[in-house]
C-alpha positions as CSV (number, residue, x, y, z in Angstrom):
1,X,0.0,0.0,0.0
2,X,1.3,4.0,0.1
3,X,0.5,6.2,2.1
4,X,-1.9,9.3,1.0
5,X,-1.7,13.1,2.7
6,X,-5.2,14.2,3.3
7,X,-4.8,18.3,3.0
8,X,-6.6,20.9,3.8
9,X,-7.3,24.5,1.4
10,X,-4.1,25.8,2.1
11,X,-2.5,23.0,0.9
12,X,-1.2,22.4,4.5
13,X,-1.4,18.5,5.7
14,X,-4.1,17.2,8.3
15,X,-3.9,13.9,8.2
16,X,-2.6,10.5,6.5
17,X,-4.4,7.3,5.6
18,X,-1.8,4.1,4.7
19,X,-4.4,1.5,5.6
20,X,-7.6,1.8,3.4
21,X,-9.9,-0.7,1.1
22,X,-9.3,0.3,-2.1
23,X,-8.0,3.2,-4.3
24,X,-8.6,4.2,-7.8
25,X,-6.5,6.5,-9.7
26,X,-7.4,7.2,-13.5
27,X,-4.5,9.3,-14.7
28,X,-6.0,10.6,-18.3
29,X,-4.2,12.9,-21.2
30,X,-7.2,13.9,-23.8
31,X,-9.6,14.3,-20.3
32,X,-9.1,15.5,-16.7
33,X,-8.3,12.2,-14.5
34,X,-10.3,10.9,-11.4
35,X,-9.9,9.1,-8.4
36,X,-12.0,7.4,-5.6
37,X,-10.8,6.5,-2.3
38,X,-12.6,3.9,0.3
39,X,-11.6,3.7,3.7
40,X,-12.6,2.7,7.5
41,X,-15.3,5.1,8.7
42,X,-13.1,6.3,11.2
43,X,-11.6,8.4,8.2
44,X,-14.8,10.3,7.6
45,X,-13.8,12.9,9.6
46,X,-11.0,13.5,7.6
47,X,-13.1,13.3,4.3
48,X,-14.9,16.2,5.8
49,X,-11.9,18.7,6.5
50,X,-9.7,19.0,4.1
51,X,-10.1,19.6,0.0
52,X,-6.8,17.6,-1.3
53,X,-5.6,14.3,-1.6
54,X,-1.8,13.7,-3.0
55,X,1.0,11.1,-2.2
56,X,4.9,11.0,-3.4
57,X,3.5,8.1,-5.6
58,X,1.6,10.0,-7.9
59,X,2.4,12.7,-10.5
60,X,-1.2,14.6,-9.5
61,X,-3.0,16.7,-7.1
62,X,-6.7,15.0,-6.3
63,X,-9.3,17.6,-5.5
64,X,-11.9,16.0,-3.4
65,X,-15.4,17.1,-5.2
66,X,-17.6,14.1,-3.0
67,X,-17.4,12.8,0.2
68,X,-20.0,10.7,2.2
69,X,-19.9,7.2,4.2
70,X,-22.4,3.6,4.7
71,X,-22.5,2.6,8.3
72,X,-24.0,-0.8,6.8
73,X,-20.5,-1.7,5.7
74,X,-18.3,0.1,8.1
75,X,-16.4,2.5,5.4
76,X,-16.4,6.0,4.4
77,X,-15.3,7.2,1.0
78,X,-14.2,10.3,-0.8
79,X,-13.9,11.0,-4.8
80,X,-13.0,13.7,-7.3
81,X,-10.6,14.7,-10.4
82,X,-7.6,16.0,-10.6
83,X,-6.4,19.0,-10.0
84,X,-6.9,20.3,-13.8
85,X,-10.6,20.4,-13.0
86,X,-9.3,23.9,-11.5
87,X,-9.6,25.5,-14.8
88,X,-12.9,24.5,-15.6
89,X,-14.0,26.9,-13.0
90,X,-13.0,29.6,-15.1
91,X,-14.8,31.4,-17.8
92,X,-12.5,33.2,-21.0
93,X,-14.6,36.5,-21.2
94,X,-13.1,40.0,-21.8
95,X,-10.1,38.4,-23.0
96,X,-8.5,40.9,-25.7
97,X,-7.5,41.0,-28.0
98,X,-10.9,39.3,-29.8
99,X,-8.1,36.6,-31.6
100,X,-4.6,35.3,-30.2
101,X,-2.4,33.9,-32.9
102,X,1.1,31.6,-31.7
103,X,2.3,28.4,-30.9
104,X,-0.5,26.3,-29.3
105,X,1.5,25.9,-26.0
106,X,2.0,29.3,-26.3
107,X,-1.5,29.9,-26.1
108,X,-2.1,28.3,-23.2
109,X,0.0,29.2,-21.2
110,X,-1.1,32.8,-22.2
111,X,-4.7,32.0,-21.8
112,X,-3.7,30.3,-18.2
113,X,-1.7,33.5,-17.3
114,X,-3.8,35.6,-18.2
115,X,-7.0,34.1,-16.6
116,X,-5.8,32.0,-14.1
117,X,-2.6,34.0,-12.3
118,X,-3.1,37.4,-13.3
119,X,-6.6,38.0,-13.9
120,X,-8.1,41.5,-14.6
121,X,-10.1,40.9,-11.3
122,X,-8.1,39.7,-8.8
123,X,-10.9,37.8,-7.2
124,X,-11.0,35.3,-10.5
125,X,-7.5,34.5,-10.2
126,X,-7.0,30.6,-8.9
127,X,-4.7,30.2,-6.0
128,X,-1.3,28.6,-6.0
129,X,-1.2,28.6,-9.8
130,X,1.6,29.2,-11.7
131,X,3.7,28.5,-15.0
132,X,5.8,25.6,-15.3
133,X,8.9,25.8,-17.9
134,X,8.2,25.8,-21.6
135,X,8.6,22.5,-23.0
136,X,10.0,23.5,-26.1
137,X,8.0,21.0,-29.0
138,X,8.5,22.5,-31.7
139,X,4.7,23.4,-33.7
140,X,3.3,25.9,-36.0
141,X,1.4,28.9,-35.0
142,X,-2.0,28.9,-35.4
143,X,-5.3,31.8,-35.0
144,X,-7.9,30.7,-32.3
145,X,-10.6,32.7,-30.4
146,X,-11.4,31.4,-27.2
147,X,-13.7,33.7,-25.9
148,X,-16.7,32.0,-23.9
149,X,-14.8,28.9,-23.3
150,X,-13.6,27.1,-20.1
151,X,-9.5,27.7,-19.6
152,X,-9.8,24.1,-19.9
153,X,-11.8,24.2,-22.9
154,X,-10.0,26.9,-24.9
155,X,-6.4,25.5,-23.5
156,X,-7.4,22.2,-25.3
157,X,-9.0,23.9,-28.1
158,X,-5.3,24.4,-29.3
159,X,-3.4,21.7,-27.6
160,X,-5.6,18.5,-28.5
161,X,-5.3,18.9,-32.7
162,X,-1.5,19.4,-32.2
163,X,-1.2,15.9,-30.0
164,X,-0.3,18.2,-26.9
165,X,-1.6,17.6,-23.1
166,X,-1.7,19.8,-20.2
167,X,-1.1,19.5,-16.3
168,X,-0.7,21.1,-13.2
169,X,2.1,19.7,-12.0
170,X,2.3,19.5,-7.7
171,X,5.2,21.0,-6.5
172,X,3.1,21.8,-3.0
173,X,2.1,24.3,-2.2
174,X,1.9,25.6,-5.9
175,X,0.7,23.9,-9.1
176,X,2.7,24.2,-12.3
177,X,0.9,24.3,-15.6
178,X,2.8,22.6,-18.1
179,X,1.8,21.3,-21.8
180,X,3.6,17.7,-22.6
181,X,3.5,14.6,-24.9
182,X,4.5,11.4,-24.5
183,X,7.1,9.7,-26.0
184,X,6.9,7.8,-29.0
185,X,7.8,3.8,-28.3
186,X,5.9,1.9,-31.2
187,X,7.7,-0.6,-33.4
188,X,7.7,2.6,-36.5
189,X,10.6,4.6,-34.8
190,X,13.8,4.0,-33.3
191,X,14.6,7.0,-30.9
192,X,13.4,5.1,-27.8
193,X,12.9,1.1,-26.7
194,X,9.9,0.0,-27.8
195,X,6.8,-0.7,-25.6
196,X,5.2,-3.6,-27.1
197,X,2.2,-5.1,-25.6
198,X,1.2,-8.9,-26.2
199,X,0.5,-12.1,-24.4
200,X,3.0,-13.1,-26.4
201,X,5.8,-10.9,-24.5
202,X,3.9,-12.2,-20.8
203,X,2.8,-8.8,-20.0
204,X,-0.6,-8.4,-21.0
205,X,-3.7,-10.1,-19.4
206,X,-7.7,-9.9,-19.9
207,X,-7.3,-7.5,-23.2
208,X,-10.6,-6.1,-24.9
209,X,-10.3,-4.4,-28.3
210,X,-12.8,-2.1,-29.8
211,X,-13.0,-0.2,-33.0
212,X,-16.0,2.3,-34.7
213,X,-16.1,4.7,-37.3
214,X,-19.5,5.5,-37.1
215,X,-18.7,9.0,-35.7
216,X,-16.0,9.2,-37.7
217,X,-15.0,12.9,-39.7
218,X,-12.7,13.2,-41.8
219,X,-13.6,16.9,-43.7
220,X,-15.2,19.9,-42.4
221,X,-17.1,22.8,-43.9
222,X,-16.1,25.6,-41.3
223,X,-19.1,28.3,-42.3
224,X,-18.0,31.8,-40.4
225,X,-19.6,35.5,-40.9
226,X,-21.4,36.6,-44.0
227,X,-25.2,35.3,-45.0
228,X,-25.9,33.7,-48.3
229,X,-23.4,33.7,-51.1
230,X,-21.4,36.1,-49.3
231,X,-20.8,33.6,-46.1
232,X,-17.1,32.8,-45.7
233,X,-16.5,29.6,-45.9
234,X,-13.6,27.2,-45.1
235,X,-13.0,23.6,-46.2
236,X,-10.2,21.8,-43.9
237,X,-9.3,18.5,-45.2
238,X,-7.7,15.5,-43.4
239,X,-8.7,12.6,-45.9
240,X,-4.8,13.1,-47.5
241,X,-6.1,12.4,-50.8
242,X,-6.8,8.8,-50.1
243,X,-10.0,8.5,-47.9
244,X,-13.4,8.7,-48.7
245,X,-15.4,11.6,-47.7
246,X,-17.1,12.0,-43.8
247,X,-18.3,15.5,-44.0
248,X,-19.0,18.0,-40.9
249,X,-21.4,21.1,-41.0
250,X,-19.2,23.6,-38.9
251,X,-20.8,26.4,-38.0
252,X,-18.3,29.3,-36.5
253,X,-20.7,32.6,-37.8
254,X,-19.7,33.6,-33.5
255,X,-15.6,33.8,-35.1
256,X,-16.2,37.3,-37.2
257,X,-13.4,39.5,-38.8
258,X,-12.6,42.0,-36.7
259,X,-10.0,43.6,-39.0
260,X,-8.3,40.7,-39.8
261,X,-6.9,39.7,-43.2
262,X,-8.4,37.3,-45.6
263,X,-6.0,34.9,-44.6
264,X,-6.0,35.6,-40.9
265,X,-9.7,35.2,-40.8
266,X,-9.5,31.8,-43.2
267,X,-7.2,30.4,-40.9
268,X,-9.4,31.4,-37.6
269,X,-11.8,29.0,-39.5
270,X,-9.4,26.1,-40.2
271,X,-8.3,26.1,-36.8
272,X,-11.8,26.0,-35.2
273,X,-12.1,23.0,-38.3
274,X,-9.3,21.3,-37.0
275,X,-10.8,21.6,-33.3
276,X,-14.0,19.9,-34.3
277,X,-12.6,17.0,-35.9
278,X,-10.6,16.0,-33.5
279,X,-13.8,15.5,-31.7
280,X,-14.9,13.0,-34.4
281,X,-12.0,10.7,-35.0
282,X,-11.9,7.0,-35.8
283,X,-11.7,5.4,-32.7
284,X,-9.7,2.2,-32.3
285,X,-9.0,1.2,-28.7
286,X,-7.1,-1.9,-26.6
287,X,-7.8,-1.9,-22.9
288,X,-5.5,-4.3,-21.2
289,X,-4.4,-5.1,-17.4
290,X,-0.9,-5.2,-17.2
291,X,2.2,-7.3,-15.4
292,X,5.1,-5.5,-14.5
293,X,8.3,-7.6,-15.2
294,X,11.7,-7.4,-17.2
295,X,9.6,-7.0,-20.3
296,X,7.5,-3.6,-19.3
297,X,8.0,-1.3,-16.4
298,X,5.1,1.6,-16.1
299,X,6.9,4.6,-15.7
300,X,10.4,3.4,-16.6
301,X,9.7,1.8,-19.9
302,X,6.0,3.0,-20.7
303,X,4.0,6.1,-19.5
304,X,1.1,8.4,-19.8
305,X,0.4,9.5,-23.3
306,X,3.5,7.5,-25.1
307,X,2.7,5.9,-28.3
308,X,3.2,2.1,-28.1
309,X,2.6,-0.7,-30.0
310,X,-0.4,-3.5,-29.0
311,X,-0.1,-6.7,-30.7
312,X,-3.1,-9.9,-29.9
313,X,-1.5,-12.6,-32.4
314,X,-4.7,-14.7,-32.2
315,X,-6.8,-11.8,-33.2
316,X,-4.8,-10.5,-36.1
317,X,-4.3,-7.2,-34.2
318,X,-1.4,-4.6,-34.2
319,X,-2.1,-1.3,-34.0
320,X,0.0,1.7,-32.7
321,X,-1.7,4.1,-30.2
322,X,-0.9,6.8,-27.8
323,X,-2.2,5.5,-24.1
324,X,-4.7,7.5,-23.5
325,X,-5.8,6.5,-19.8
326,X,-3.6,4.5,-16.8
327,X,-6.1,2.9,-13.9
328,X,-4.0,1.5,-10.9
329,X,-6.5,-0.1,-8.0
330,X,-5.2,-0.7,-5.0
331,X,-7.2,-2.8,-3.3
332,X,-6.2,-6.0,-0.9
333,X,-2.9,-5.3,-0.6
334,X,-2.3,-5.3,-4.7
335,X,-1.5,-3.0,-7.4
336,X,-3.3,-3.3,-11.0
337,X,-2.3,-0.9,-13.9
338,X,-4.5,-1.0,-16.7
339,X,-3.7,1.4,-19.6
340,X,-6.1,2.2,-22.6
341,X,-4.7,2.4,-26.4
342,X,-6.3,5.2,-28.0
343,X,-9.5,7.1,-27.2
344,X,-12.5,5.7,-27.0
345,X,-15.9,6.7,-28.8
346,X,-17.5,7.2,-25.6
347,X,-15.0,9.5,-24.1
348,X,-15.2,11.6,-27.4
349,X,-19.1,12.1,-27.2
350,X,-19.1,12.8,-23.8
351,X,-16.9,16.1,-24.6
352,X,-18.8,16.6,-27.6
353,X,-22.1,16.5,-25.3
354,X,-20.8,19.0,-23.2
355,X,-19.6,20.9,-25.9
356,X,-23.4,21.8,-26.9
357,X,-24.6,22.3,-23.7
């Protein structure tokens, strides 16, 4: 087992729990991750005081969001996300200019700075927030307008098309937004070991595989200001000439001019294009428990967001896909890690969902 720090708003410690039933701890990259911790009911108390949960063990900051306890069973239990869930609780308003243009980690980190740590109101700014260090990945600029969205929203409005994530990385008391990706270990590259995952290699157990198109998008009409004939309108592409056409309705008549140029405003359009199909991709997905041995390590020879390779021999299946989500359960005095290939079709139209509300 580890041992968790139960904290309170300050950040300051209150208690520690190294001897409960079970905890789960669903790191995610595309989405903000979640955990849920059951313990005895003498730990209730705790549940009620403080707002944090964290342990050296972990690379995040749980924010406890529910809390409650059955007396039929003798336990108490808390549950939440991740720290990230911080910037959903801010709105981009009078953000101005109307348009930012740069890098897309260089948009969020000036959306974050300029909502989150130095806010024109001071009461909107979110404590113990700050920039981490640039990561340096290299990327084109690109126009985006991000007015109305969540700083979550509008930081992976840019990040997601570009294969970017984003954290808040503890370094208690403060929180360090950074922007990262994974590293590549699939059998197509040789800059790092590979991270193959097969029955075959005695380090993958109970795997499901899944894979739909039917939400699948593949070219956008991105239709911004103008009515009739005169409406501006954007085709962005991402068949590469050799796919069949899925086509999305885009409309973006809220992104208007505002003395841009004709190709400023155009590629204001292809960007928001580029945002909506990454809600609509193919999804292919492996789910698998794993076995840590001399083959695979987590977090020595795989990780978080790194693209690996899944192979099921018997199935006729090898595809290469980012890990998208890490479970680990504790529970009776044993760790399981169970990583996801890919993003699923659910986790897609849940954001798109929430998108339209």
């Amino acid at each position: 087992m580890i041992e968790l720090d139960l904290m309170d708003n300050q950040m300051e410690t209150t208690g520690f729990i190294d001897d409960f039933i079970s905890l789960i701890w669903t790191r995610r990259c595309y989405e903000i991750g979640e955990f849920e911790l059951r313990s005895s009911l003498r730990d209730f108390s705790l549940f009620r005081e403080c707002k944090y949960v964290w342990s050296k063990e972990f690379e995040e900051l749980g924010v406890i969001e529910e809390y409650g306890y059955r007396q039929s069973d003798g336990a108490a239990y808390c549950k939440g996300r991740f720290a990230e869930c911080l910037l959903t609780e801010r709105i981009v308003d009078y953000y101005s200019p109307y348009f930012q243009s740069g890098t897309p980690e260089y948009l969020a980190r000036r959306f974050v700075q300029k909502i989150g740590i130095s806010p024109d109101d001071s009461d909107r700014y979110i404590p113990s927030l700050l920039l981490g260090e640039e990561s340096g990945i290299p990327s084109s600029n690109i126009y985006y307008e991000p007015r109305g969205k969540t700083l979550w929203d509008a930081c992976s409005g840019v990040l997601k098309p570009a294969q970017l994530f984003m954290r808040l990385r503890p370094a208690l008391p403060y929180l360090y937004f950074e922007v990262w990706q994974g590293k590549d270990r699939s059998i197509n590259q040789t800059d790092n070991p590979y991270a193959i995952f097969s029955d075959d290699y005695d380090n993958a157990d109970a795997s499901t595989y899944t894979r739909s198109v039917r939400d699948y998008r593949n070219y956008a009409f991105v239709a911004g200001e103008g009515e009739g004939d005169a409406r501006v309108i954007v085709p962005v592409d991402l068949t590469g000439g050799q796919e069949i056409h899925r086509e999305l309705w885009v409309d973006a008549r809220d992104l208007q001019r505002k003395g841009l140029s004709d190709k400023e405003y155009k590629e204001l359009l292809v960007q928001r294009g580029l945002e909506k199909l990454a809600e609509y991709r193919e999804s292919e997905v492996a789910e698998t428990t794993t076995r840590d041995n001399d083959s695979l390590r987590y977090k020595v020879d795989y990780d978080l967001g790194d693209l690996c390779t899944y192979i099921d021999k018997r199935a006729g299946i090898a595809i290469n896909q980012r890990i998208s989500e890490i479970s680990i359960v504790y529970e009776g005095g044993k760790r399981t890690i169970t990583p996801v290939f890919g993003e699923s079709e659910k986790t897609v139209m849940q954001k798109i969902r929430r998108n339209a509300i």
